[in-house]
C-alpha positions as CSV (number, residue, x, y, z in Angstrom):
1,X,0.0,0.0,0.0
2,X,1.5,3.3,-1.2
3,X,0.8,5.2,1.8
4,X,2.0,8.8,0.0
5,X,-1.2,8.8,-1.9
6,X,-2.8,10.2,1.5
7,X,0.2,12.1,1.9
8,X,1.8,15.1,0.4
9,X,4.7,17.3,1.6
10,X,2.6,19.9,2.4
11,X,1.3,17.2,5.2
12,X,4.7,16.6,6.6
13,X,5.6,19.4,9.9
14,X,8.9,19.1,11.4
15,X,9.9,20.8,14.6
16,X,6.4,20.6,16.2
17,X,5.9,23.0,19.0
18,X,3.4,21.4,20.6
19,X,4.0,21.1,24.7
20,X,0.6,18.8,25.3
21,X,-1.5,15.9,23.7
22,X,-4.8,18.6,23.1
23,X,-2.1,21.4,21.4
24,X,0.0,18.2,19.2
25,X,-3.5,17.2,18.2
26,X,-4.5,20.9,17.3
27,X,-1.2,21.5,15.7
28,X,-1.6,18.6,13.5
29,X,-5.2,19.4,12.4
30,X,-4.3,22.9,11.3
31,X,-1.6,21.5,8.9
32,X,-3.7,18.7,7.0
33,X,-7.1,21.5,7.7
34,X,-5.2,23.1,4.7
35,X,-5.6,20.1,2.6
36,X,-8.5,19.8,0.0
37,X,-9.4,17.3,1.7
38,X,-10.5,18.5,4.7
39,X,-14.4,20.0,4.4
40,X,-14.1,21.4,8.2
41,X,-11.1,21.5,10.1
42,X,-12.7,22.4,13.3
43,X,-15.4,19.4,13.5
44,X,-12.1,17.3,12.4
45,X,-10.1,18.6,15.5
46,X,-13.4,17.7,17.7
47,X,-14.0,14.4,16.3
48,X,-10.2,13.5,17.0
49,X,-9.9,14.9,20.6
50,X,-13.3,13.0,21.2
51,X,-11.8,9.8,19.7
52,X,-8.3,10.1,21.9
53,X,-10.6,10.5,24.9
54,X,-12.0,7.4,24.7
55,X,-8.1,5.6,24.5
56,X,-4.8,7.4,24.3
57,X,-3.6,6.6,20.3
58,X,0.0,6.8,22.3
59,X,1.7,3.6,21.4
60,X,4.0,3.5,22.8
61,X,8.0,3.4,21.3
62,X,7.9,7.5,20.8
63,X,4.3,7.1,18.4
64,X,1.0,7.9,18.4
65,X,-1.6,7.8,15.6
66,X,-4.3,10.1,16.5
67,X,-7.7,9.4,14.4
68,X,-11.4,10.0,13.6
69,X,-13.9,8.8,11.3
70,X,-15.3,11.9,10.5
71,X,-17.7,13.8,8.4
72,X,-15.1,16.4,8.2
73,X,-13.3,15.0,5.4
74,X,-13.8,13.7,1.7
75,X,-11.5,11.2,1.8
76,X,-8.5,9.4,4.0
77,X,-5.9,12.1,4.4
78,X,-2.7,11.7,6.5
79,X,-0.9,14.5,8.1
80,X,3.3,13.1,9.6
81,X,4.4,15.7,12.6
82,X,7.6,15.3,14.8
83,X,8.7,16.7,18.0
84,X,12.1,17.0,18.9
85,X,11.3,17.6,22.5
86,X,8.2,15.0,22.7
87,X,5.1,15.2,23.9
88,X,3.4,13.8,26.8
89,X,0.7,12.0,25.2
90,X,-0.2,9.6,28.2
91,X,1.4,6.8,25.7
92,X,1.0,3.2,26.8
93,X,4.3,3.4,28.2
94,X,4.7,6.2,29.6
95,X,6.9,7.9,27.4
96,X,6.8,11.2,25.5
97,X,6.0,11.0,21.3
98,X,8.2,11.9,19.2
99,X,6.6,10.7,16.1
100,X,2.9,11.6,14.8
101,X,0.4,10.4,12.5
102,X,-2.9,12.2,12.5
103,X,-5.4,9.6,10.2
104,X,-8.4,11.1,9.5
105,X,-11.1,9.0,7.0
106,X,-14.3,9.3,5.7
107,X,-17.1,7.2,7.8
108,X,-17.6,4.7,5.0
109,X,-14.0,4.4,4.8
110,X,-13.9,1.5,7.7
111,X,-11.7,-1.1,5.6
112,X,-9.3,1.5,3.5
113,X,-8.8,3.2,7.2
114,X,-8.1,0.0,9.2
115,X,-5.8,-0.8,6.5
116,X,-3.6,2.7,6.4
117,X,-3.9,2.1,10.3
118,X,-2.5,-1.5,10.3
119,X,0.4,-0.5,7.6
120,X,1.2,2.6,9.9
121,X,1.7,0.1,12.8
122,X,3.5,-2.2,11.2
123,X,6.3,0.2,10.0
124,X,6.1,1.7,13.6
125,X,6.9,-1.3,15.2
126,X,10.5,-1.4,13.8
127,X,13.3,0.4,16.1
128,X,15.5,1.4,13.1
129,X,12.2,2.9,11.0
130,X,11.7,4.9,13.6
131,X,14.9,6.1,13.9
132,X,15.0,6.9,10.1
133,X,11.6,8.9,10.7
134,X,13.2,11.2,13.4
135,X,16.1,11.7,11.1
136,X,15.0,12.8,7.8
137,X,15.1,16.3,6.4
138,X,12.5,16.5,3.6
139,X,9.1,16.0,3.5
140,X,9.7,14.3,0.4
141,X,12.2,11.5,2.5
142,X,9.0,10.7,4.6
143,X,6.9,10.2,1.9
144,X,9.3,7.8,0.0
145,X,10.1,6.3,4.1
146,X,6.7,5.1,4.4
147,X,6.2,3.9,0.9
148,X,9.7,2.0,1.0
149,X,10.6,0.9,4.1
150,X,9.7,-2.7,5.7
């Protein structure tokens, strides 16, 4: 799965200035709310805050994946943010996030969205992809990252 095609550069936000989960969240919104594919970037920010309060998306391993199936959007778009500092994002263990993907899809995009989820994961899971993620210095590397790497 070529993950890019929900990604563009203008989707990709290094140096993240975000101190807390609500502000990392907000932060992210307001750079895929530029996206054409983003109908309402304030109902998107609302439907993800009410979807992280119902489990953190902190994974764990410096990640989160913060998501919504929304109405706010006219199909899956994905939005890559890093911190340098981290953020406390009350990850399953305990540790600040580094890495960010914000996933937001359509309603009736259950099986396209578990999929970009699942292939997210996956790529997560792997100590040196993460390392390559907190190292790049395009947005264009992150896009080729998660459409390459294994």
């Amino acid at each position: 799965m070529k993950l890019s095609k929900f990604c563009d550069e203008t989707l990709v936000k290094f140096d993240m200035t975000a101190k807390t989960k609500e502000e990392a969240i907000k932060e992210l919104v307001e750079v895929v709310g530029a996206s054409n594919m983003v109908k309402d970037a304030d109902a998107l920010l609302q439907d993800v805050i009410n979807r992280e309060n119902l489990v953190t998306t902190g994974v764990g391993y410096g990640v989160a994946f913060p998501h919504a199936k929304t109405k706010a959007v006219k199909g899956i778009v994905i939005a890559f943010g890093r911190s340098n500092d981290g953020v406390e994002f009350d990850a399953m263990d305990h540790k600040p996030v580094h890495l960010f993907f914000l996933i937001a899809a359509p309603e009736d995009a259950i099986g396209a969205h578990l999929n970009v989820m699942a292939r997210l994961s996956y790529l997560m899971k792997s100590e040196s992809n993460r390392k390559l993620l907190q190292s790049v210095g395009s947005p264009g590397d992150v896009l080729e990252l998660i459409d390459n790497i294994e």
